[in-house]
C-alpha positions as CSV (number, residue, x, y, z in Angstrom):
1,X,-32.1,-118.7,-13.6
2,X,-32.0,-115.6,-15.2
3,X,-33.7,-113.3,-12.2
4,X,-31.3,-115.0,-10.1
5,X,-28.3,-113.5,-12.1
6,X,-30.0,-110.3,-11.7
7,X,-30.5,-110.4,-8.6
8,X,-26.7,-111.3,-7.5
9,X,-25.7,-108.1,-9.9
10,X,-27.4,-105.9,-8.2
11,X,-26.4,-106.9,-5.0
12,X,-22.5,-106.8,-6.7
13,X,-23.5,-103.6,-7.8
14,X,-24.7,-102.1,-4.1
15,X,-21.5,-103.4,-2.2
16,X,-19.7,-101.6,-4.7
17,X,-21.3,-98.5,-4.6
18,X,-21.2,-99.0,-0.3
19,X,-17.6,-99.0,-0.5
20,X,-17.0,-95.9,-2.5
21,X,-18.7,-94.3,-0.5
22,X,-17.0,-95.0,2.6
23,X,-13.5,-94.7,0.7
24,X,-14.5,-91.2,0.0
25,X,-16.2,-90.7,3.3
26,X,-13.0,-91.7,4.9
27,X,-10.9,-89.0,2.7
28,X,-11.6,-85.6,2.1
29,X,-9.9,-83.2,0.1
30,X,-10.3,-80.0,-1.7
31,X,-8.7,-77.4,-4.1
32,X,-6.6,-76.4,-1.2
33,X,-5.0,-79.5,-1.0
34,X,-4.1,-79.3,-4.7
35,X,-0.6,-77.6,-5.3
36,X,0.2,-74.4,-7.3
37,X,2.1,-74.7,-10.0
38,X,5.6,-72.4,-9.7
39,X,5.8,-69.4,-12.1
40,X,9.6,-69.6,-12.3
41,X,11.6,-72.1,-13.8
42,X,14.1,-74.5,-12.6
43,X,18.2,-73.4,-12.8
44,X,20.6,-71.4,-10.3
45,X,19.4,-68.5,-9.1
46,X,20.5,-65.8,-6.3
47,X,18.4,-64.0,-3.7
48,X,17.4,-60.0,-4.0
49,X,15.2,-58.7,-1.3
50,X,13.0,-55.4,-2.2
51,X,11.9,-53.6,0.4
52,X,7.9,-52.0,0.2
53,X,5.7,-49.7,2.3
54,X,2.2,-51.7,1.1
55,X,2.8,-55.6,-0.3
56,X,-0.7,-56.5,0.9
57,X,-1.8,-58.5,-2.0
58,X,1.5,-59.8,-3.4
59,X,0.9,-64.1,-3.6
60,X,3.8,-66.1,-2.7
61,X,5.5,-67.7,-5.8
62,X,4.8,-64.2,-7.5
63,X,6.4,-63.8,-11.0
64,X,9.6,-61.0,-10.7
65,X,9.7,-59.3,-14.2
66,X,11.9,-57.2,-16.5
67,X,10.8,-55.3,-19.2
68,X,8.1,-57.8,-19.6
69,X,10.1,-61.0,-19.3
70,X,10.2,-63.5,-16.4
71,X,13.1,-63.0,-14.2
72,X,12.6,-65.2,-11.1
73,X,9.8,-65.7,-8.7
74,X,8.9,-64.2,-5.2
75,X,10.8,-66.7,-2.4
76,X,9.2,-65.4,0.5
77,X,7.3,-62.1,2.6
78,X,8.2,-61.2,6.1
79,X,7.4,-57.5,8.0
80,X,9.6,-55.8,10.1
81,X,9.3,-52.4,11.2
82,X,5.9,-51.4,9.0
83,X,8.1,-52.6,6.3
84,X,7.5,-55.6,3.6
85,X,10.8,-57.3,2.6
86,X,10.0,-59.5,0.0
87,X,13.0,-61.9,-0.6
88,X,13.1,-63.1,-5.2
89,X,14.7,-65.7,-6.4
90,X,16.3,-64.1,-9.4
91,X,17.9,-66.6,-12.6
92,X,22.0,-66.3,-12.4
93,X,22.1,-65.5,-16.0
94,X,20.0,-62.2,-15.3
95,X,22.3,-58.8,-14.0
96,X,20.9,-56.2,-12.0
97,X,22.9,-53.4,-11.1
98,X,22.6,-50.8,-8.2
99,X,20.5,-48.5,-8.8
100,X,17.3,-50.7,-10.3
101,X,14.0,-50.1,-8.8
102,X,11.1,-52.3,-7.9
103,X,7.7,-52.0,-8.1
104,X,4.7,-54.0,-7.3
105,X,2.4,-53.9,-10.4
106,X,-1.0,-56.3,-11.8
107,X,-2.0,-57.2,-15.5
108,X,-5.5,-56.3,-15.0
109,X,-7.0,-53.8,-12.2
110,X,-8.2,-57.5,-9.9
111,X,-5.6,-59.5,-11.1
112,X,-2.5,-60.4,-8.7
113,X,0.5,-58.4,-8.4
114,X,4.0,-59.0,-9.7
115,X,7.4,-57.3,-8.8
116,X,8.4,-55.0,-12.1
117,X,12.1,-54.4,-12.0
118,X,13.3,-51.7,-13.7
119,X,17.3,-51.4,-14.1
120,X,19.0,-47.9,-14.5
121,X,18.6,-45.7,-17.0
122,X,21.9,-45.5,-19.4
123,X,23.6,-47.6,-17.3
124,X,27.7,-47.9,-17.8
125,X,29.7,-51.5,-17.2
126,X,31.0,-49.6,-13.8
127,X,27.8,-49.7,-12.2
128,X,28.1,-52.4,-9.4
129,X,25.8,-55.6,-10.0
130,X,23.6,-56.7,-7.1
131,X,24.9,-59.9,-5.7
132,X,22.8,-62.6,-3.8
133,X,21.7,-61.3,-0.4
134,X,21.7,-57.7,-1.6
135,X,18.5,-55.4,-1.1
136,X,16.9,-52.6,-3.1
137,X,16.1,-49.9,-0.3
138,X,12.7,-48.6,0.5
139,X,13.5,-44.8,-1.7
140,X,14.1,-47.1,-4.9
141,X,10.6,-48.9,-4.6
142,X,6.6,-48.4,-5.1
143,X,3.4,-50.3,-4.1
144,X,0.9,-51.5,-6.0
145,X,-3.0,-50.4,-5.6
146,X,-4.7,-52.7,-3.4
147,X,-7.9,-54.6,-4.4
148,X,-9.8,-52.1,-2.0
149,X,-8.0,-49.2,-3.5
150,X,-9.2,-50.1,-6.8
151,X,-12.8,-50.7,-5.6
152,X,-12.8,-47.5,-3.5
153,X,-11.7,-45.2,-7.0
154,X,-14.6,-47.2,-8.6
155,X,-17.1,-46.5,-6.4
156,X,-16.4,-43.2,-6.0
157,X,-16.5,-42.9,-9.7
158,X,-19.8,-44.2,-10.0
159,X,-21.1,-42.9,-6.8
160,X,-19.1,-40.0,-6.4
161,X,-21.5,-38.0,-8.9
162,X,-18.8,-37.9,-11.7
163,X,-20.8,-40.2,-14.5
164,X,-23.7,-37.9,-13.0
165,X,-22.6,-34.8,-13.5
166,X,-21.0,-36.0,-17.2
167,X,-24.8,-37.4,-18.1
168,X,-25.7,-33.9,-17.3
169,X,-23.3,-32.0,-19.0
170,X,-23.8,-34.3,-21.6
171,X,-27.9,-33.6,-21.9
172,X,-27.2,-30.0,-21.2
173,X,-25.2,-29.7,-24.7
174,X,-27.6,-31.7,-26.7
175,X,-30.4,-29.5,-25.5
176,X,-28.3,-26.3,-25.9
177,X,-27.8,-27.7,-29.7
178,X,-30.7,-29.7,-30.4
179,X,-32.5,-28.3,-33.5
180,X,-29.4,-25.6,-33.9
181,X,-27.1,-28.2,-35.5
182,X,-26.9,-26.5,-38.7
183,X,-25.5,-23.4,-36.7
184,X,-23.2,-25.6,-34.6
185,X,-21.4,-27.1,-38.1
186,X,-21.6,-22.9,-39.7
187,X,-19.5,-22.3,-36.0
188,X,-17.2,-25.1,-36.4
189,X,-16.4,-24.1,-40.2
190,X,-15.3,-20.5,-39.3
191,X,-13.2,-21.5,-36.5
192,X,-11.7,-23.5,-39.0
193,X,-11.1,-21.1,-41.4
194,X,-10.0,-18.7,-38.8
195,X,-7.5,-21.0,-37.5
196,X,-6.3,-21.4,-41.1
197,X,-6.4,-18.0,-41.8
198,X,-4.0,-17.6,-38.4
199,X,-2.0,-20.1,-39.4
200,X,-1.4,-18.9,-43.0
201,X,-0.4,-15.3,-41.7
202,X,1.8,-17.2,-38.5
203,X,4.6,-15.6,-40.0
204,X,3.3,-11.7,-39.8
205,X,1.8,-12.4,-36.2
206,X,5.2,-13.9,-35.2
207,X,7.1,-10.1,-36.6
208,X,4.7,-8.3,-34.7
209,X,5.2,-10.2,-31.2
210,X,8.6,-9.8,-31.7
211,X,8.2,-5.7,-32.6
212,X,5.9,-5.9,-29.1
213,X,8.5,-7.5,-27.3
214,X,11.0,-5.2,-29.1
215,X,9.0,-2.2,-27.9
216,X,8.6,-3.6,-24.4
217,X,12.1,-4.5,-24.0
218,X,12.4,-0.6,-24.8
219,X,10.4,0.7,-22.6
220,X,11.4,-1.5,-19.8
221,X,15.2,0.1,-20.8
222,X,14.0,3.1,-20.2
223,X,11.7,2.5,-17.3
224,X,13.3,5.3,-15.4
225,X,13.2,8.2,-18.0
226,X,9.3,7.3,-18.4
227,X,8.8,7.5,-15.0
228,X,10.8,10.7,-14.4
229,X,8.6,12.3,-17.1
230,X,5.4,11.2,-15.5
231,X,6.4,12.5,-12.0
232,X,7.7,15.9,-13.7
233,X,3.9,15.8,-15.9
234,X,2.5,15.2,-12.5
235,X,1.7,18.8,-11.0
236,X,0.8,19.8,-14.8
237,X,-1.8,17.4,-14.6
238,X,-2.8,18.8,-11.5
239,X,-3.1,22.2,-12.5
240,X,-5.0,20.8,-15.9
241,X,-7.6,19.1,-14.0
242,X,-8.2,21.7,-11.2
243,X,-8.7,24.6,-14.1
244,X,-10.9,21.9,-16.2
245,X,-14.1,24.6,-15.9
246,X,-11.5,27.4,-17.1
247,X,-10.3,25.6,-20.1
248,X,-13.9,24.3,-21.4
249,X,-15.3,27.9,-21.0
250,X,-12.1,29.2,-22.9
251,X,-12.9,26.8,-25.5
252,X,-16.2,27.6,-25.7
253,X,-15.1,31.6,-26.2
254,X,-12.6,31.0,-28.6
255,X,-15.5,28.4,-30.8
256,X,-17.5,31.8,-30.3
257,X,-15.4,34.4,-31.7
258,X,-14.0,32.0,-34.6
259,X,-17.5,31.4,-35.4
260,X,-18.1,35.3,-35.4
261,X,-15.0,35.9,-37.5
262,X,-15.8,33.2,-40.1
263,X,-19.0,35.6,-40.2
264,X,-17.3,38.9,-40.4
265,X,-18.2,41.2,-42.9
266,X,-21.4,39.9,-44.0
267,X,-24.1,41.3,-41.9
268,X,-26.7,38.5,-42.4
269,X,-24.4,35.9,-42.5
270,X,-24.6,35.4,-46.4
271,X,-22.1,36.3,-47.9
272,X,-19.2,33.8,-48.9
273,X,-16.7,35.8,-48.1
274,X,-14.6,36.0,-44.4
275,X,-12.4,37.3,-42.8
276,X,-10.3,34.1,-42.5
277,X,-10.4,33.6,-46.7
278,X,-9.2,36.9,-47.1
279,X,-6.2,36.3,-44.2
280,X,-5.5,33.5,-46.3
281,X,-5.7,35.0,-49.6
282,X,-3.2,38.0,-48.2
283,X,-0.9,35.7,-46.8
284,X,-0.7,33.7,-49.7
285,X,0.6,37.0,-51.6
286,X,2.6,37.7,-48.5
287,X,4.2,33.9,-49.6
288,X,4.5,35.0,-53.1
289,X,6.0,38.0,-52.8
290,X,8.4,36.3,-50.1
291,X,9.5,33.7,-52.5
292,X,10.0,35.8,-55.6
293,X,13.7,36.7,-56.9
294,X,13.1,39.4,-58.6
295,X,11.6,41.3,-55.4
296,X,13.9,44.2,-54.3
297,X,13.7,45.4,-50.7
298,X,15.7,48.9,-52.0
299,X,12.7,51.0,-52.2
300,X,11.2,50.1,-49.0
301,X,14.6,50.5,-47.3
302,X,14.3,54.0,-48.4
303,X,11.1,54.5,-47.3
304,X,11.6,53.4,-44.2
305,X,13.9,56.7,-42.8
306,X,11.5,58.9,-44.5
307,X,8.0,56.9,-42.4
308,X,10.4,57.1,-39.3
309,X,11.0,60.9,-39.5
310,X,7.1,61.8,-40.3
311,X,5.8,59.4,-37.3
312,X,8.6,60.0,-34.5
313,X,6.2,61.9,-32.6
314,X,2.6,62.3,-31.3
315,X,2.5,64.4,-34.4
316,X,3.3,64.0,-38.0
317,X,5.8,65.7,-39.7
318,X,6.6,66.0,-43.5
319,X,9.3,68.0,-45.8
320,X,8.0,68.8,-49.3
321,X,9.4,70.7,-52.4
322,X,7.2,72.0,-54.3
323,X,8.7,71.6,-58.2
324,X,5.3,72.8,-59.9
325,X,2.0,73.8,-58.2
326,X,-1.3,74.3,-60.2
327,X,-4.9,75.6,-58.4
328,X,-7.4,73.9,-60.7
329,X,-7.5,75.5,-64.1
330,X,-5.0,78.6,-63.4
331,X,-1.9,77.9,-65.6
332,X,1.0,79.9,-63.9
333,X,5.2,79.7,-65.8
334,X,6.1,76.1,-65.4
335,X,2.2,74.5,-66.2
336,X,0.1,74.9,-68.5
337,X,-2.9,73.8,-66.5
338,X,-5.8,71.3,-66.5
339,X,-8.2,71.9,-69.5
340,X,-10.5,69.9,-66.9
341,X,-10.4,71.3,-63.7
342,X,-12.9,74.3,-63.4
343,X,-13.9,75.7,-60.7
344,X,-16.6,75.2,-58.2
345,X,-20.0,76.1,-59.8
346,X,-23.7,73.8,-59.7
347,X,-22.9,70.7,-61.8
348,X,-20.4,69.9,-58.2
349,X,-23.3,69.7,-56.0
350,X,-25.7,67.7,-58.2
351,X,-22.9,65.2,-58.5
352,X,-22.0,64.9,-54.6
353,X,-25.5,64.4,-54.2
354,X,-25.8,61.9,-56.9
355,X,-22.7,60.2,-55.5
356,X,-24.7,59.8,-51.8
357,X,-27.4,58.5,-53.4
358,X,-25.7,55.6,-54.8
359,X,-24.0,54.8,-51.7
360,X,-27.4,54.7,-50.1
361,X,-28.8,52.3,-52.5
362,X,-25.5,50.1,-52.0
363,X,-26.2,50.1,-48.6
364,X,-29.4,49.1,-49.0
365,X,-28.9,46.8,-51.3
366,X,-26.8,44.9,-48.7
367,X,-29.3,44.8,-45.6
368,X,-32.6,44.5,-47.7
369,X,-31.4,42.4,-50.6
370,X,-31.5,43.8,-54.6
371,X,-35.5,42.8,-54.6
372,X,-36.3,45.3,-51.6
C-alpha cells in the first residue's frame, strides 16, 4: 500500500515539474523586459530644452539637477543639425531664469551623466524666467566626457609613460639621497632658517625694492640726460682706448720716477728720509705760517721792490751805504775793531785743511757706512 502511494507522488511530482517547464518554455523574459524606475517625481512640470555639441552617453529618464538637488528628469533626445536637444521635464515650483547654463556632468568617472543647471550669477527679480518650451542655446552649455574619453586619458596615463617616468624620477631621488639623509634634513633646516631669517627682515628688503624702484624710476626720468652724456663720453672713450699703450707706459714712468723720488737723497736707498717727507714737512710750515694771525706780510712787501730792482736784468744790481766798514783787526774812527779777526798767517791753512778732511770722512761715512 505504501509503495503504491509513493509511486502515485512521484508521478504527481513529474507532471508537475513537466508543466513548469513548458510554462516557462512558453514565456521568456529578461532584465530588459523589466521597467526602470523614473528618477523624477510625480507633480506639474514645464518643458526646457538644452541644446549640446556631445550628449552621447546621457540615459533617457536622466536626473536634471540644481546645486545638487533634483529638479526634473530628461523627457527626451533628438539630433538635428550635429546638435543634441535634449528636452527636461522641469517641477513648476522650480525658476530658472535666462541666462542659466547647462551642463552634462557624472558622479563617478563610469557612472551616467546628469544635466547640472547652473542659474545666473547675482541674479536680480528682472531677469526673465524661462517658461515651458523655452531652450538654453548651444553658447550657454558644455558636454560631459564620454566613457571612451575617460578610458583614453587613462590609458594614456598609464601607457603614456607618465607613472614611468614618475617611478623614475622617483628612484632617481632616493638614489641621489640614499645614505645622505642626514645632509638632506641639515639642507632642509637652513632653508628654513633662511626663509625665517627673510621673512623676519621682510620689512628692510621691502625699503630697499622700493629705494631700487625709486632709483630706476630716476633714471628712467632722466633716460635722455644719461644717454646724452654717454654719446658726448663716446669719442673720449675712443680716444682712451686707442692711446691704451700710451697711458700704461705713462703710468709705468710716472711709478718710476715717484719710486726714484721717494729714494732721493739717500744714495743706497737707506736712509728714512725723502724728498716727499720733507715736501710734506715744508708745506706743513707753509700751512702754519698761512694760518697764523700774527704773521705780517709788511716786511716782505718791502722786500719785494728792493729783489725786483737787483734781478730786473741779466745782471744783478745792488745799492749799498756803507755806515761803518772794518778790514779784519784795523780799527779806523767809527770802530774799534775785532779783537779776533787777525790776519792771514799759518794756523788758516791748517784749519782749511782740517775742515776738508772732515768733509771727506762725512762723505765717506755716507757711501761706505761708519764701520768702513
Amino acid at each position: 500500500m505504501k509503495r503504491g502511494n509513493n509511486a502515485a507522488h512521484r508521478l504527481i511530482r513529474c507532471a508537475l515539474a513537466a508543466c513548469t517547464a513548458a510554462v516557462l518554455s512558453g514565456c521568456a523574459f529578461g532584465l530588459e523586459t523589466l521597467p526602470l524606475a523614473s528618477p523624477g517625481g510625480g507633480g506639474a512640470t514645464y518643458a526646457v530644452t538644452a541644446a549640446f555639441a556631445n550628449a552621447l552617453n546621457l540615459p533617457a529618464k536622466a536626473k536634471v539637477k540644481l546645486n545638487g538637488a533634483d529638479i526634473g528628469e530628461v523627457d527626451s533626445i533628438r539630433a538635428r543639425d550635429f546638435t543634441a536637444y535634449v528636452k527636461m521635464q522641469i517641477r513648476s515650483d522650480v525658476v530658472l531664469r535666462a541666462g542659466s547654463t547647462a551642463e552634462l556632468r557624472s558622479a563617478t568617472p563610469l557612472g551616467d551623466l546628469f544635466v547640472a543647471i547652473h542659474p545666473v550669477p547675482q541674479q536680480s527679480a528682472d531677469h526673465q524666467i524661462l517658461g515651458d518650451g523655452d531652450t538654453i542655446p548651444l553658447d550657454s552649455t558644455a558636454g560631459g566626457a564620454t566613457v571612451e574619453d575617460v578610458l583614453s586619458s587613462a590609458t594614456l596615463l598609464v601607457n603614456g609613460g607618465v607613472i614611468r617616468s614618475l617611478t623614475t624620477l622617483l628612484n632617481g631621488a632616493g638614489t641621489a639621497v640614499g645614505g645622505r639623509g642626514a645632509n638632506v634634513a641639515m639642507l632642509l633646516d637652513q632653508s628654513t632658517t633662511l626663509i625665517s631669517r627673510l621673512n623676519m627682515r621682510s620689512a628692510e628688503i621691502r625699503s630697499s625694492l622700493q629705494a631700487t624702484s625709486a632709483l630706476a624710476s630716476t633714471l628712467t626720468r632722466h633716460q635722455d640726460t644719461l644717454n646724452s652724456a654717454i654719446a658726448a663720453a663716446g669719442p673720449a672713450s675712443g680716444v682712451i682706448a686707442d692711446n691704451t699703450a700710451q697711458l700704461s707706459d705713462l703710468t709705468n714712468r710716472v711709478a718710476r720716477v715717484t719710486d726714484q723720488l721717494a729714494r732721493f737723497p739717500s744714495l743706497q736707498g737707506t736712509d728714512t728720509r725723502s724728498l716727499i717727507a720733507d715736501m710734506n714737512r715744508l708745506s706743513a710750515a707753509f700751512n702754519d705760517i698761512a694760518v697764523d694771525p700774527n704773521l705780517s706780510l709788511t716786511p716782505l712787501n718791502r722786500l719785494i721792490p728792493i729783489i725786483l730792482n737787483s734781478a730786473g736784468s741779466p745782471a744783478l744790481r745792488g745799492t749799498a751805504d756803507l755806515t761803518q766798514l772794518a778790514f779784519g783787526s784795523l780799527p779806523d774812527m767809527n770802530y774799534p775793531g775785532d779783537p779776533m779777526m787777525h790776519g792771514p798767517d799759518g794756523t788758516d791753512w791748517h784749519s782749511m785743511i782740517g775742515s776738508l778732511r772732515y768733509e771727506w770722512n762725512l762723505l765717506l761715512d755716507k757711501i761706505y757706512g761708519p764701520r768702513r
